[in-house]
N, CA, C, O and CB atoms as a CASP TS submission, in Angstrom:
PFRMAT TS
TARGET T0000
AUTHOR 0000-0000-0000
METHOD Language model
MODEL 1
PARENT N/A
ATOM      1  N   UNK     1     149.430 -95.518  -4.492  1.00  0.00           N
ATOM      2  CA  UNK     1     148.738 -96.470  -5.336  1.00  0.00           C
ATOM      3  C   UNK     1     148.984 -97.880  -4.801  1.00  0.00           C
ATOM      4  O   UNK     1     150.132 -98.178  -4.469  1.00  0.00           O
ATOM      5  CB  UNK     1     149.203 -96.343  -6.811  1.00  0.00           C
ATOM      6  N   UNK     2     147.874 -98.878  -4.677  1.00  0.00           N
ATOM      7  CA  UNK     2     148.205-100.162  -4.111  1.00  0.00           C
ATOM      8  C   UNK     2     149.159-101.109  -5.488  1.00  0.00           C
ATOM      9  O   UNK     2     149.266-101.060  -6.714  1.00  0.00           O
ATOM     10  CB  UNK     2     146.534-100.959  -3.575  1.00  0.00           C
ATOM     11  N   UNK     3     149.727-101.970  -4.267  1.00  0.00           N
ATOM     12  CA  UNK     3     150.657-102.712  -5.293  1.00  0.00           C
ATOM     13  C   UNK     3     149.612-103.926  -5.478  1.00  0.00           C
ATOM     14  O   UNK     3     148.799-104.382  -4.675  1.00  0.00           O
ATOM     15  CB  UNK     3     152.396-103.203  -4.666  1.00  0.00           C
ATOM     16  N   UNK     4     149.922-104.317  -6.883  1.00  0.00           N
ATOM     17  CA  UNK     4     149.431-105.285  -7.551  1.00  0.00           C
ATOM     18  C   UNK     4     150.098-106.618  -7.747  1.00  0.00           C
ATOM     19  O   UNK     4     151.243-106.820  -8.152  1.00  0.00           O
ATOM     20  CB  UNK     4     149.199-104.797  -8.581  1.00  0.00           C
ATOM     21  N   UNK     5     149.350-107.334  -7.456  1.00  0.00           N
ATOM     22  CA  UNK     5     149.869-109.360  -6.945  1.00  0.00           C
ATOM     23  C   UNK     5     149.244-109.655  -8.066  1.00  0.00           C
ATOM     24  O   UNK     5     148.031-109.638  -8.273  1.00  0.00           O
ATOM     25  CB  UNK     5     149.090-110.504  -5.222  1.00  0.00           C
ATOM     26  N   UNK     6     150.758-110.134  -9.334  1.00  0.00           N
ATOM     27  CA  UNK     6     149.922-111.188  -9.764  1.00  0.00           C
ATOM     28  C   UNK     6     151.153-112.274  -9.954  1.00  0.00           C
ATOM     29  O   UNK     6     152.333-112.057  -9.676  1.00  0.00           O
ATOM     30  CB  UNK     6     148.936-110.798 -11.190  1.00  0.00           C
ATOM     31  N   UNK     7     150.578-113.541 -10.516  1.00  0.00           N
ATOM     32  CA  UNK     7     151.251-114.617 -11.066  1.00  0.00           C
ATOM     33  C   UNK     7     150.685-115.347 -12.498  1.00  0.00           C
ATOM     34  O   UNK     7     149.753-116.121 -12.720  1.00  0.00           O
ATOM     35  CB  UNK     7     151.276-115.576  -9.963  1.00  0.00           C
ATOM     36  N   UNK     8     151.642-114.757 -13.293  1.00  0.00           N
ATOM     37  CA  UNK     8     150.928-115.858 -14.683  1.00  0.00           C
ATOM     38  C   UNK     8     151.009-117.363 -14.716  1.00  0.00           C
ATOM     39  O   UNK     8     152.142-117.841 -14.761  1.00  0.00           O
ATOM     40  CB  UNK     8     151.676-115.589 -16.134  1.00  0.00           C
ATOM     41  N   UNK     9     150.537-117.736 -14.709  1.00  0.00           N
ATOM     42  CA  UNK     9     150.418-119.315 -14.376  1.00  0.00           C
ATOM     43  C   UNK     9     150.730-119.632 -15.891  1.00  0.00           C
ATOM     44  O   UNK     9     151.519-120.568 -16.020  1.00  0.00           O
ATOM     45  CB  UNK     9     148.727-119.995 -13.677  1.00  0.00           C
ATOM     46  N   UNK    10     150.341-119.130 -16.922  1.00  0.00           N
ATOM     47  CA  UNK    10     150.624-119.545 -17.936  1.00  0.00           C
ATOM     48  C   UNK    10     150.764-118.571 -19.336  1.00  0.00           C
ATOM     49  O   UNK    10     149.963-117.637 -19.368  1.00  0.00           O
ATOM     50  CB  UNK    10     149.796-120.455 -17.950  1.00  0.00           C
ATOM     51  N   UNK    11     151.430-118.658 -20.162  1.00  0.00           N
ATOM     52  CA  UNK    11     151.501-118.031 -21.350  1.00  0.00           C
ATOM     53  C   UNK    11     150.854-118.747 -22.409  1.00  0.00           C
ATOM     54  O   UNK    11     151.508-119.588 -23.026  1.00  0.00           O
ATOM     55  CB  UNK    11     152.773-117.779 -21.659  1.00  0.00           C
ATOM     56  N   UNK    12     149.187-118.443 -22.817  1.00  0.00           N
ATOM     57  CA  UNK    12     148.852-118.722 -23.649  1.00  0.00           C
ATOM     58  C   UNK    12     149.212-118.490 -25.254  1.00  0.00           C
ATOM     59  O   UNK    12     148.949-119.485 -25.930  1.00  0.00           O
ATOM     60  CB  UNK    12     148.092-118.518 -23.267  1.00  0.00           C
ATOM     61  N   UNK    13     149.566-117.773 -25.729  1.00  0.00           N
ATOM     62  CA  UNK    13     149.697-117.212 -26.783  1.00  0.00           C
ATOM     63  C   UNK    13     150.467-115.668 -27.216  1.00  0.00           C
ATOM     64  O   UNK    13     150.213-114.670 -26.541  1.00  0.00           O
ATOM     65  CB  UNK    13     148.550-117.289 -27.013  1.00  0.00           C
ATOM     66  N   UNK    14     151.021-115.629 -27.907  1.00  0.00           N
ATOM     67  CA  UNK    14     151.403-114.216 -28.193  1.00  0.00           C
ATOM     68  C   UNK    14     151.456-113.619 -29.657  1.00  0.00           C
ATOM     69  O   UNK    14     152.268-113.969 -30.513  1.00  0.00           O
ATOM     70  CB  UNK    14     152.696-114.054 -27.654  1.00  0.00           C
ATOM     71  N   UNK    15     150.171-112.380 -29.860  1.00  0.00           N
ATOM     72  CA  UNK    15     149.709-111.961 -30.646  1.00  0.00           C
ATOM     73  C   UNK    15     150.515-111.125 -31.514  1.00  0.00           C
ATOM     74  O   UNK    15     150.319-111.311 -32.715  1.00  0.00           O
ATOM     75  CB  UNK    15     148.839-111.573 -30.202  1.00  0.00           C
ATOM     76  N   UNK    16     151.418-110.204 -31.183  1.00  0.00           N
ATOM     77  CA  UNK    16     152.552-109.109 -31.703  1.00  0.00           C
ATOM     78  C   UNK    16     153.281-108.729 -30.677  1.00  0.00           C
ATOM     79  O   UNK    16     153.094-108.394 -29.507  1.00  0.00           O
ATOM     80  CB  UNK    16     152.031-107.794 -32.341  1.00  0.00           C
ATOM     81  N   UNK    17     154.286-108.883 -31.514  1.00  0.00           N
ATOM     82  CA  UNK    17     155.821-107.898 -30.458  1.00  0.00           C
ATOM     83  C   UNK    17     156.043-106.661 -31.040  1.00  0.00           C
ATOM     84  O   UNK    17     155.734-106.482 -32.218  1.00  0.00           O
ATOM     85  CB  UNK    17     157.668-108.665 -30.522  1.00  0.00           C
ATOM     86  N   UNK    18     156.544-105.774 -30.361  1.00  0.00           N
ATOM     87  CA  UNK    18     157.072-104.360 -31.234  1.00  0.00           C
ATOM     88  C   UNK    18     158.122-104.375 -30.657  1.00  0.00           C
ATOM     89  O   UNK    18     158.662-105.080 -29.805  1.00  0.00           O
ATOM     90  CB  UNK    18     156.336-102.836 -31.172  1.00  0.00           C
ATOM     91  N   UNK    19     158.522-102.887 -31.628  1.00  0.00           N
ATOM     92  CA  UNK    19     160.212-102.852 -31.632  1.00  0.00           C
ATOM     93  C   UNK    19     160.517-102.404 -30.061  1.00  0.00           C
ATOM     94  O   UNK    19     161.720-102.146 -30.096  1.00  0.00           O
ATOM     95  CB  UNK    19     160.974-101.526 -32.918  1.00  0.00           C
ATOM     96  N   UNK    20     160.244-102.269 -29.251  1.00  0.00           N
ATOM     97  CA  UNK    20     160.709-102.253 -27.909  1.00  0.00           C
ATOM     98  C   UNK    20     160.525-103.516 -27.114  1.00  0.00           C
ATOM     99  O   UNK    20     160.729-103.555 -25.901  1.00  0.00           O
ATOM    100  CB  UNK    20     160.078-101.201 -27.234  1.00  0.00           C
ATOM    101  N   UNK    21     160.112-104.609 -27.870  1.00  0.00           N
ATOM    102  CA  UNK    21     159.916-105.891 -27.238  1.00  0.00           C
ATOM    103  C   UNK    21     158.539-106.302 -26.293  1.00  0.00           C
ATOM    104  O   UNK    21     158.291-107.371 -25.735  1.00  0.00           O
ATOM    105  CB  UNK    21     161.103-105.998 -26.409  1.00  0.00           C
ATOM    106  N   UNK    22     157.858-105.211 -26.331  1.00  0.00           N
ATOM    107  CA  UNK    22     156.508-105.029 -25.514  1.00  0.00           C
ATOM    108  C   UNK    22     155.733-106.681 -26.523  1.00  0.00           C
ATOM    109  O   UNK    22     155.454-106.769 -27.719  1.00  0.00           O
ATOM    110  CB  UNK    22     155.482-102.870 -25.887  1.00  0.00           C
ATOM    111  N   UNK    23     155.608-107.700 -25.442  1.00  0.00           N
ATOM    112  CA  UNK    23     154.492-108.275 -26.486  1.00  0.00           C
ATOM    113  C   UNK    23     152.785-108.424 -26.271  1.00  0.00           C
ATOM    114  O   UNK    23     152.606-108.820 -25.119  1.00  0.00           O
ATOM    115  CB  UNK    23     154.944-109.698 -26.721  1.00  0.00           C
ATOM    116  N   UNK    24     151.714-108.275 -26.857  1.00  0.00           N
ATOM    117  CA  UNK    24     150.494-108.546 -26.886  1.00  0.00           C
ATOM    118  C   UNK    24     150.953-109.854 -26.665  1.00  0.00           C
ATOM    119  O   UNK    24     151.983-110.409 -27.048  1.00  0.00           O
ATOM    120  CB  UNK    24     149.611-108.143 -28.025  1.00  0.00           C
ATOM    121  N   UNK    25     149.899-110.302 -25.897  1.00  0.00           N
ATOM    122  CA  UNK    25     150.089-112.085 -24.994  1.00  0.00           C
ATOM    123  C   UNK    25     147.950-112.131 -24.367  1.00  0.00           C
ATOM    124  O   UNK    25     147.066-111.365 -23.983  1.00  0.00           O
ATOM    125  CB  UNK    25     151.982-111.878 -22.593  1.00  0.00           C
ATOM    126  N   UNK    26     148.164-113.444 -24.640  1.00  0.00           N
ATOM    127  CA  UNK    26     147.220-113.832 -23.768  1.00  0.00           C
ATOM    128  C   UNK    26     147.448-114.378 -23.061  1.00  0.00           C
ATOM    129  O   UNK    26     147.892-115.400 -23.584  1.00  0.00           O
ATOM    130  CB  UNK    26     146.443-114.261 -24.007  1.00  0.00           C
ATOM    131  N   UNK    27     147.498-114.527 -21.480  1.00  0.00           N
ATOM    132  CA  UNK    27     147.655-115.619 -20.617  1.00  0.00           C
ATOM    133  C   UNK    27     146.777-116.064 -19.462  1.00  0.00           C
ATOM    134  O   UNK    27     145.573-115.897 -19.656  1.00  0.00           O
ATOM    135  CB  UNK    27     148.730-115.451 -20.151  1.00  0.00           C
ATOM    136  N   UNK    28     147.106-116.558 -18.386  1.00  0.00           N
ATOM    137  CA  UNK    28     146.233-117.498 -17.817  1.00  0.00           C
ATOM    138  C   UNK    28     146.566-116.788 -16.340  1.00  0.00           C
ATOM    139  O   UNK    28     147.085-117.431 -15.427  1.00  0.00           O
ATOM    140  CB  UNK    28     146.601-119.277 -18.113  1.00  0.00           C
ATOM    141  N   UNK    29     146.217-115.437 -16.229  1.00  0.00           N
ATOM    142  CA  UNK    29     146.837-115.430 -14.976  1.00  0.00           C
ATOM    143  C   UNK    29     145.930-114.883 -13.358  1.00  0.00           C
ATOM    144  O   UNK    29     144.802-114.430 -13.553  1.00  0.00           O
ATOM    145  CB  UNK    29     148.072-114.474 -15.340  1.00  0.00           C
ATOM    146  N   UNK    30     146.332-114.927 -12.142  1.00  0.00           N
ATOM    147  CA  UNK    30     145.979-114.589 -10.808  1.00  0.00           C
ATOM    148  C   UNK    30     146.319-113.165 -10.524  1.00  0.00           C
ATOM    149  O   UNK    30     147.405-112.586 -10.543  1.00  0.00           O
ATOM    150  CB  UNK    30     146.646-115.489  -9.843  1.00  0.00           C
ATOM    151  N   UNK    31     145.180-112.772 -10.272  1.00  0.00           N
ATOM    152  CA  UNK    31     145.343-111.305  -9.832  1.00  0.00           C
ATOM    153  C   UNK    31     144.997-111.402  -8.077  1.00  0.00           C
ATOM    154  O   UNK    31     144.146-112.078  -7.500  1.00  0.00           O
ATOM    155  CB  UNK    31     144.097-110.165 -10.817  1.00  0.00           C
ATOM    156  N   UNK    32     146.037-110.428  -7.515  1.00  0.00           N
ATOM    157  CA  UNK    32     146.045-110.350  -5.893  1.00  0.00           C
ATOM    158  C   UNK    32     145.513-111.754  -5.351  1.00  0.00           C
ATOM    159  O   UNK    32     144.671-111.674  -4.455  1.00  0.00           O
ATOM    160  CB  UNK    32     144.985-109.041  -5.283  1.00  0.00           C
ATOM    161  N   UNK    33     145.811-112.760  -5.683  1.00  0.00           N
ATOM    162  CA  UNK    33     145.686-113.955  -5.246  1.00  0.00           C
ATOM    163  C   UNK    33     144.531-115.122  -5.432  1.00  0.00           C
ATOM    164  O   UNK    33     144.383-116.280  -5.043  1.00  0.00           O
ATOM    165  CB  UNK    33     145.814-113.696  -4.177  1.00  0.00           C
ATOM    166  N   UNK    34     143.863-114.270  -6.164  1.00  0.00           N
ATOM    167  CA  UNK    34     141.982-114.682  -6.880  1.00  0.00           C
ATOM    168  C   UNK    34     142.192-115.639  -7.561  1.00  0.00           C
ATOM    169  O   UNK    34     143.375-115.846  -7.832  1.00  0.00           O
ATOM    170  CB  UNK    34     141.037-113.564  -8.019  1.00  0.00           C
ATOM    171  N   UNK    35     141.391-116.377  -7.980  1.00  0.00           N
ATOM    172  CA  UNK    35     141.643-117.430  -9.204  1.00  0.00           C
ATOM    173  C   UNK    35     141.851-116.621 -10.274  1.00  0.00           C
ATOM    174  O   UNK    35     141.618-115.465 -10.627  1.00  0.00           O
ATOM    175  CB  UNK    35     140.439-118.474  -9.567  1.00  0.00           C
ATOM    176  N   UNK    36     142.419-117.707 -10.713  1.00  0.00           N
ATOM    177  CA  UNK    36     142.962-117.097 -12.882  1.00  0.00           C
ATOM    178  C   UNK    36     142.096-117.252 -13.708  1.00  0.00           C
ATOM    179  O   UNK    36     141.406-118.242 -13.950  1.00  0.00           O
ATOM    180  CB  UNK    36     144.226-118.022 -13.928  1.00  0.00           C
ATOM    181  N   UNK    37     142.121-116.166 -14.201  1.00  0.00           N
ATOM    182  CA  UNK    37     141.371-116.158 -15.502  1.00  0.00           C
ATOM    183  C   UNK    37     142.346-115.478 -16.916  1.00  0.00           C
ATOM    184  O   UNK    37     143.361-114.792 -16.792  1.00  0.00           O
ATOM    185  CB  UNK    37     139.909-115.164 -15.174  1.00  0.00           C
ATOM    186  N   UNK    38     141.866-115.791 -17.891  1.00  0.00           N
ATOM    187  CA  UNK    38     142.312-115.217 -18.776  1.00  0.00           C
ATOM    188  C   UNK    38     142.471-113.545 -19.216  1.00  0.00           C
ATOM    189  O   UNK    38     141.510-112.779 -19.152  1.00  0.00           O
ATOM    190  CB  UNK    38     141.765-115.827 -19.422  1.00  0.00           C
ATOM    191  N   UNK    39     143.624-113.185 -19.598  1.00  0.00           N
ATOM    192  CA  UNK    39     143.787-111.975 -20.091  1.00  0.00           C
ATOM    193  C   UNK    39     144.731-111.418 -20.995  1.00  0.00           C
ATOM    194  O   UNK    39     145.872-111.876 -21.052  1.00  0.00           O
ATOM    195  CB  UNK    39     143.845-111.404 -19.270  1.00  0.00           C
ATOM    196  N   UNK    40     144.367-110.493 -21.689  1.00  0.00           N
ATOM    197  CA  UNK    40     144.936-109.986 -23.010  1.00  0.00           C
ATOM    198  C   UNK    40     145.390-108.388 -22.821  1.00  0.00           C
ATOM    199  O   UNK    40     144.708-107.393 -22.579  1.00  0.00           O
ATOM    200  CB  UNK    40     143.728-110.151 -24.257  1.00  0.00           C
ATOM    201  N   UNK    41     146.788-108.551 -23.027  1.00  0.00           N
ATOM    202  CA  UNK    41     147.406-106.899 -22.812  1.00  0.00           C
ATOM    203  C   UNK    41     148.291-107.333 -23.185  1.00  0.00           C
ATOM    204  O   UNK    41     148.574-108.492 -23.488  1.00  0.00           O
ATOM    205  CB  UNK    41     147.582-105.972 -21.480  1.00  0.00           C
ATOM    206  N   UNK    42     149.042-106.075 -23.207  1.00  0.00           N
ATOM    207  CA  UNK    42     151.003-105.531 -23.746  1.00  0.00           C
ATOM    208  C   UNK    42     151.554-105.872 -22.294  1.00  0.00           C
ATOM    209  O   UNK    42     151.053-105.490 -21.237  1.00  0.00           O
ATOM    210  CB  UNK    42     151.466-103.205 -24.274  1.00  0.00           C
ATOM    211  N   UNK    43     152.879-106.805 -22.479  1.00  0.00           N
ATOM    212  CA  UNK    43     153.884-106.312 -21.057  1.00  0.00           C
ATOM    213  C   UNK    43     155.080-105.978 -22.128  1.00  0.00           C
ATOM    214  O   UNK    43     155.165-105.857 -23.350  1.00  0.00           O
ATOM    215  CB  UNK    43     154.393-107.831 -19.522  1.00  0.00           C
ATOM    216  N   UNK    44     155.826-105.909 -21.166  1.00  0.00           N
ATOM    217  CA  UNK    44     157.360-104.869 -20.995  1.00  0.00           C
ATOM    218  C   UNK    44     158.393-106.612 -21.264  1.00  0.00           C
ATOM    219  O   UNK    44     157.845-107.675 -20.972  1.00  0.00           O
ATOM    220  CB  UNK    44     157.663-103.678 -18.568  1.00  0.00           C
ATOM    221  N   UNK    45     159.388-106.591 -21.651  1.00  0.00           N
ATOM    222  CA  UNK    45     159.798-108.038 -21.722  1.00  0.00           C
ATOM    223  C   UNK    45     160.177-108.925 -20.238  1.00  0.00           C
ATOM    224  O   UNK    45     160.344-110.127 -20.030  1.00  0.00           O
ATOM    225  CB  UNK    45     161.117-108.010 -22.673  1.00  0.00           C
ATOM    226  N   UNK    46     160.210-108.036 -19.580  1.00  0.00           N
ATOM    227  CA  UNK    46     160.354-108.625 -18.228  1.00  0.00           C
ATOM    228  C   UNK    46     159.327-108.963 -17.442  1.00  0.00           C
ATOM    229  O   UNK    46     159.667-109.775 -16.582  1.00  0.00           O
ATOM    230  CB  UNK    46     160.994-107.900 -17.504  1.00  0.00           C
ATOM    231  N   UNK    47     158.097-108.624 -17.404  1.00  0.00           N
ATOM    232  CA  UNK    47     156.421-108.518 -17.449  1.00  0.00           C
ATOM    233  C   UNK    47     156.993-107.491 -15.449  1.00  0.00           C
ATOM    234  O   UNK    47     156.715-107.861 -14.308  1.00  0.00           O
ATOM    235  CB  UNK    47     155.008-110.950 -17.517  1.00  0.00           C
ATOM    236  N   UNK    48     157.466-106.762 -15.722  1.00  0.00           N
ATOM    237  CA  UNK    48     157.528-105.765 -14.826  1.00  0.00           C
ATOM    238  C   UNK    48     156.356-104.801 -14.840  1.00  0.00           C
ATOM    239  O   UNK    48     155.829-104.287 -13.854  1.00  0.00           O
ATOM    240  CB  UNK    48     158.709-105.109 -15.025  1.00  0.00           C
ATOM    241  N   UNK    49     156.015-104.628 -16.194  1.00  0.00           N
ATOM    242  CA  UNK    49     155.414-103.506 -16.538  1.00  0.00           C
ATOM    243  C   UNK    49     154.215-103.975 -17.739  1.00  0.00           C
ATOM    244  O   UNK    49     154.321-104.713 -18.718  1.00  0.00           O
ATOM    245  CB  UNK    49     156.599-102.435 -17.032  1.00  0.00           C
ATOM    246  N   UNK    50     153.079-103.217 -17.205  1.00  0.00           N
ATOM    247  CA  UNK    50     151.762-103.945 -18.351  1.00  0.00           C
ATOM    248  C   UNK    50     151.035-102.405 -18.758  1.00  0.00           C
ATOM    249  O   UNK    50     151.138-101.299 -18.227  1.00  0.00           O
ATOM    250  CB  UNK    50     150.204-105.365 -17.291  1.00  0.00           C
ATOM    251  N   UNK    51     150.408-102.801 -19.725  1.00  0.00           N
ATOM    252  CA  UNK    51     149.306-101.654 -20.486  1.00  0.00           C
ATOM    253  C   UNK    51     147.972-102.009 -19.809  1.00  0.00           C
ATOM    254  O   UNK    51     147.858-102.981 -19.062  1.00  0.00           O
ATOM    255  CB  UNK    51     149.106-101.837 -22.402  1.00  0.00           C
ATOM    256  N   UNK    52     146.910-101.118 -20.130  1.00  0.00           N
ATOM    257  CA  UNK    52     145.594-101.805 -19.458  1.00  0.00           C
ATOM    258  C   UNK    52     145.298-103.224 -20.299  1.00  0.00           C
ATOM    259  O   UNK    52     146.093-103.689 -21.116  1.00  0.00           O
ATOM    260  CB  UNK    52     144.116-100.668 -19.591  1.00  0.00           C
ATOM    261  N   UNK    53     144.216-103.732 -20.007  1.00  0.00           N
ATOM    262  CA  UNK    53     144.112-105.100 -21.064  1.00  0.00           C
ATOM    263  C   UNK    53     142.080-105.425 -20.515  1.00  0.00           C
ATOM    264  O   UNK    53     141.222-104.864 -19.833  1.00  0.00           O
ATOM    265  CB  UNK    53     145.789-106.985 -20.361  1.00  0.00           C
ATOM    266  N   UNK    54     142.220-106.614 -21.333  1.00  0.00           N
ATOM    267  CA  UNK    54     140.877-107.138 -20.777  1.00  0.00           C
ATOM    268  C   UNK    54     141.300-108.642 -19.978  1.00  0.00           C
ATOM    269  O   UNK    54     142.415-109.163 -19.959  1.00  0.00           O
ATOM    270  CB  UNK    54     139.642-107.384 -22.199  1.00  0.00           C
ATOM    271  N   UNK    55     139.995-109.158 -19.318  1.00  0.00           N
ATOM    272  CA  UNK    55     140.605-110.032 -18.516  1.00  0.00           C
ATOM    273  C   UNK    55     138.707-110.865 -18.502  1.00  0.00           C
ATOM    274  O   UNK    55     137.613-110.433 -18.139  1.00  0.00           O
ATOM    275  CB  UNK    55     141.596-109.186 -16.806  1.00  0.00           C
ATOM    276  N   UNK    56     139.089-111.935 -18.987  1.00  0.00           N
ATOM    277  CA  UNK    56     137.799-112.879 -19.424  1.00  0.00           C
ATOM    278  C   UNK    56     137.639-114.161 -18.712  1.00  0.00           C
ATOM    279  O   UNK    56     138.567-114.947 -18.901  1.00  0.00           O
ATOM    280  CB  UNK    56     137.870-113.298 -20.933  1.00  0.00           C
ATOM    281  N   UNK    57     136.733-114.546 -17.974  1.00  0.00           N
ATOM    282  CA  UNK    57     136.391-116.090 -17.733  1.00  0.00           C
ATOM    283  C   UNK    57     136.550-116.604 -18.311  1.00  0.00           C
ATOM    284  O   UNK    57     136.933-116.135 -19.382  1.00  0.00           O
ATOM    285  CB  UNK    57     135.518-116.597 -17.530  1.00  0.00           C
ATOM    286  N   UNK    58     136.390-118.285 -18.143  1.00  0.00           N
ATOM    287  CA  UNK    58     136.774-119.107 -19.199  1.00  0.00           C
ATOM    288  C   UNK    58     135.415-119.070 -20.319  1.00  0.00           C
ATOM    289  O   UNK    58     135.534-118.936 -21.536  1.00  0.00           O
ATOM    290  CB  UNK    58     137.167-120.682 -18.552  1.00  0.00           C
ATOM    291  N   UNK    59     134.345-119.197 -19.702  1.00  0.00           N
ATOM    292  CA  UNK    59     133.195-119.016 -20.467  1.00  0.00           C
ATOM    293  C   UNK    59     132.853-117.539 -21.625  1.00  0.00           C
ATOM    294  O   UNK    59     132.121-117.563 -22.615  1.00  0.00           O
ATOM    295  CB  UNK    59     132.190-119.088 -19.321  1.00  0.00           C
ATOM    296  N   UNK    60     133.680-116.307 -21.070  1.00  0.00           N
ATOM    297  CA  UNK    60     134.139-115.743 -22.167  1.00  0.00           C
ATOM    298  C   UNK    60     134.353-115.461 -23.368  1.00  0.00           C
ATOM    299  O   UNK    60     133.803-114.921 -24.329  1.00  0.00           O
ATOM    300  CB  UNK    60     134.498-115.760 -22.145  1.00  0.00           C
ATOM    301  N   UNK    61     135.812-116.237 -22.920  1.00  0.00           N
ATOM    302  CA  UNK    61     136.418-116.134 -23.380  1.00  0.00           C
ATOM    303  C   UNK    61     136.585-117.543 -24.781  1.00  0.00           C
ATOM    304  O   UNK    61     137.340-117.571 -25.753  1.00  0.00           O
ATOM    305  CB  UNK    61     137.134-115.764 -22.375  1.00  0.00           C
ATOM    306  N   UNK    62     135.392-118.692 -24.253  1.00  0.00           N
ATOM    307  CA  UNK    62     134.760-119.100 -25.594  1.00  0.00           C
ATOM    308  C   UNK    62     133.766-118.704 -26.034  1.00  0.00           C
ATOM    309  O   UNK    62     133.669-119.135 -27.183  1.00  0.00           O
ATOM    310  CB  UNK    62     134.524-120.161 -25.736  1.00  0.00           C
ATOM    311  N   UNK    63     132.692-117.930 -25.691  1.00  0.00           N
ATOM    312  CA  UNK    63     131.935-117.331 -26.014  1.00  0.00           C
ATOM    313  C   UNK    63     132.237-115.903 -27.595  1.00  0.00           C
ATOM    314  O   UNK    63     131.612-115.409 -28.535  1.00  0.00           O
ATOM    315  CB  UNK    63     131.626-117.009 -24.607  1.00  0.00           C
ATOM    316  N   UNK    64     133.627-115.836 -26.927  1.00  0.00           N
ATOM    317  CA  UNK    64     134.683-114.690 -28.163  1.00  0.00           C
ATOM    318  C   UNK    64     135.186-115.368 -29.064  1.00  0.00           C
ATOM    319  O   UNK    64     135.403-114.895 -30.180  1.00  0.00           O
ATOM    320  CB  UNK    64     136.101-113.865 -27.625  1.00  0.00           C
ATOM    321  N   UNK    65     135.507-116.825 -28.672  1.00  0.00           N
ATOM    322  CA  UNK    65     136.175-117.861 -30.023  1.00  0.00           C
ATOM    323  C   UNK    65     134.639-118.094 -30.856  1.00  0.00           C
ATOM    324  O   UNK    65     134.511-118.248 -32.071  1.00  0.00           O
ATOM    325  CB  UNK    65     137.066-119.858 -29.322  1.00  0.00           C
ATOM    326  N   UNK    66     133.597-118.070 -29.877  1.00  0.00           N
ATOM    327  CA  UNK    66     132.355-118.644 -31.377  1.00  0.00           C
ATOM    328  C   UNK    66     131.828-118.029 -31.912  1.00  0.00           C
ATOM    329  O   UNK    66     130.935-118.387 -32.681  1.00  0.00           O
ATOM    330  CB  UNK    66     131.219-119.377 -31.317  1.00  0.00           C
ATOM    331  N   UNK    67     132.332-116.364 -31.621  1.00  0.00           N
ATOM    332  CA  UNK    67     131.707-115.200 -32.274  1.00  0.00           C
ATOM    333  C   UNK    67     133.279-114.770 -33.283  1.00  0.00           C
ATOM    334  O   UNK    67     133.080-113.819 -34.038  1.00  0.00           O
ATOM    335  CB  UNK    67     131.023-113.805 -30.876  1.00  0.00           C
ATOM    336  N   UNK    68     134.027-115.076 -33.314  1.00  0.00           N
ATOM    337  CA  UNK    68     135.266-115.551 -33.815  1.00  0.00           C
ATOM    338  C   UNK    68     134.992-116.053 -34.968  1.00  0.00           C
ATOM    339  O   UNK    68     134.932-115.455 -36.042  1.00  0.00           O
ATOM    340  CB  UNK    68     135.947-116.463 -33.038  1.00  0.00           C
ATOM    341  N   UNK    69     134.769-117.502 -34.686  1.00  0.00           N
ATOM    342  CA  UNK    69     134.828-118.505 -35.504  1.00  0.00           C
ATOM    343  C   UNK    69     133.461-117.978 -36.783  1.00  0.00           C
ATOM    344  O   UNK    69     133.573-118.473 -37.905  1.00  0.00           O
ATOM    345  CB  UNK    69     134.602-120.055 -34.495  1.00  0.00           C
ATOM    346  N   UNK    70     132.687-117.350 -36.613  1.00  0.00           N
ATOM    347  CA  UNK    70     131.546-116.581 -37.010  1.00  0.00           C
ATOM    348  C   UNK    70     131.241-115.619 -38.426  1.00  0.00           C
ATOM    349  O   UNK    70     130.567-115.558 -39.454  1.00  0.00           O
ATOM    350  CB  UNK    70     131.474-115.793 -35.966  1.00  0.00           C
ATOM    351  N   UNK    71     132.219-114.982 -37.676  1.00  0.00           N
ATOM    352  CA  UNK    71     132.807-113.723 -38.371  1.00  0.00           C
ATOM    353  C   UNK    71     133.352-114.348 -39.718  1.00  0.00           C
ATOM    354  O   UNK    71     133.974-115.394 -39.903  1.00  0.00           O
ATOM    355  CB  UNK    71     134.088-112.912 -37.424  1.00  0.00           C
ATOM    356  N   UNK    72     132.777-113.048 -40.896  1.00  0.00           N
ATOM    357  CA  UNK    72     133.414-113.051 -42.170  1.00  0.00           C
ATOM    358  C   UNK    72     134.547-111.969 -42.175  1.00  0.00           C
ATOM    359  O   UNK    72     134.263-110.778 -42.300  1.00  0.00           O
ATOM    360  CB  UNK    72     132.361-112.799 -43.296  1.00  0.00           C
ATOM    361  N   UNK    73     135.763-112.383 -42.043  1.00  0.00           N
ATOM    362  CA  UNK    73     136.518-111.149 -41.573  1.00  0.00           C
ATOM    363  C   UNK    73     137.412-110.624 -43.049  1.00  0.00           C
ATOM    364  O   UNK    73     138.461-109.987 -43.142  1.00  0.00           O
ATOM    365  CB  UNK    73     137.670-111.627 -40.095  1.00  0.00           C
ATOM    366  N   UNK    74     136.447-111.226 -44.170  1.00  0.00           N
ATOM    367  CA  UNK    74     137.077-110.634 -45.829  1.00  0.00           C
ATOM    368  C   UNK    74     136.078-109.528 -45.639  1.00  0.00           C
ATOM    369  O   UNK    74     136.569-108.488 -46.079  1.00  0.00           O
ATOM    370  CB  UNK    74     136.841-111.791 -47.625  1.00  0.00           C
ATOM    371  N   UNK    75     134.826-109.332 -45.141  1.00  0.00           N
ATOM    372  CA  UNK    75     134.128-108.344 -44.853  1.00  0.00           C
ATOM    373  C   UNK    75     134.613-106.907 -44.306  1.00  0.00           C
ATOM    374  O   UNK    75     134.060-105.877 -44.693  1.00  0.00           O
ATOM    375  CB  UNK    75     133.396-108.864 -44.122  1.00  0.00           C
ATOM    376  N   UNK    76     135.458-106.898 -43.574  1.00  0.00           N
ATOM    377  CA  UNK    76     136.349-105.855 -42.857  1.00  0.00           C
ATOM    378  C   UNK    76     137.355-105.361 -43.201  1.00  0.00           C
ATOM    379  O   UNK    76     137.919-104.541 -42.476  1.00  0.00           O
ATOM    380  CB  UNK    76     136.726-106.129 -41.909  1.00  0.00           C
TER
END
């Protein structure tokens, strides 16, 4: 399996931790050396280790805040 290059450039946010310390995070990061974009997954507390996730442009990923901001979420 190829090894995977990344660097988080940044820790945007973090959504839930569980009891093994795994946290849901959004951050700002470079995959195999590409520009950064945003993405949302579980790591491991050491970010050794990740779950699958999604991974959004910046245009996106406001495009998800105004369908966000939108939403009646007493509806759900």
């Amino acid at each position: 399996m190829a090894q995977l290059n990344f660097n988080i450039e940044d820790i945007c946010g973090t959504l839930s931790e569980n009891k093994d310390g795994w946290h849901k995070q959004l951050t700002y990061i470079s995959w195999n050396n590409r520009p950064p974009k945003f993405d949302l997954r579980s790591w491991d507390p050491d970010y050794q280790a990740m779950t699958k996730g999604i991974t959004l442009t910046k245009d996106e990923l406001i495009e998800l805040r105004n369908i966000l901001d939108k939403m009646d979420f007493d509806k759900y």
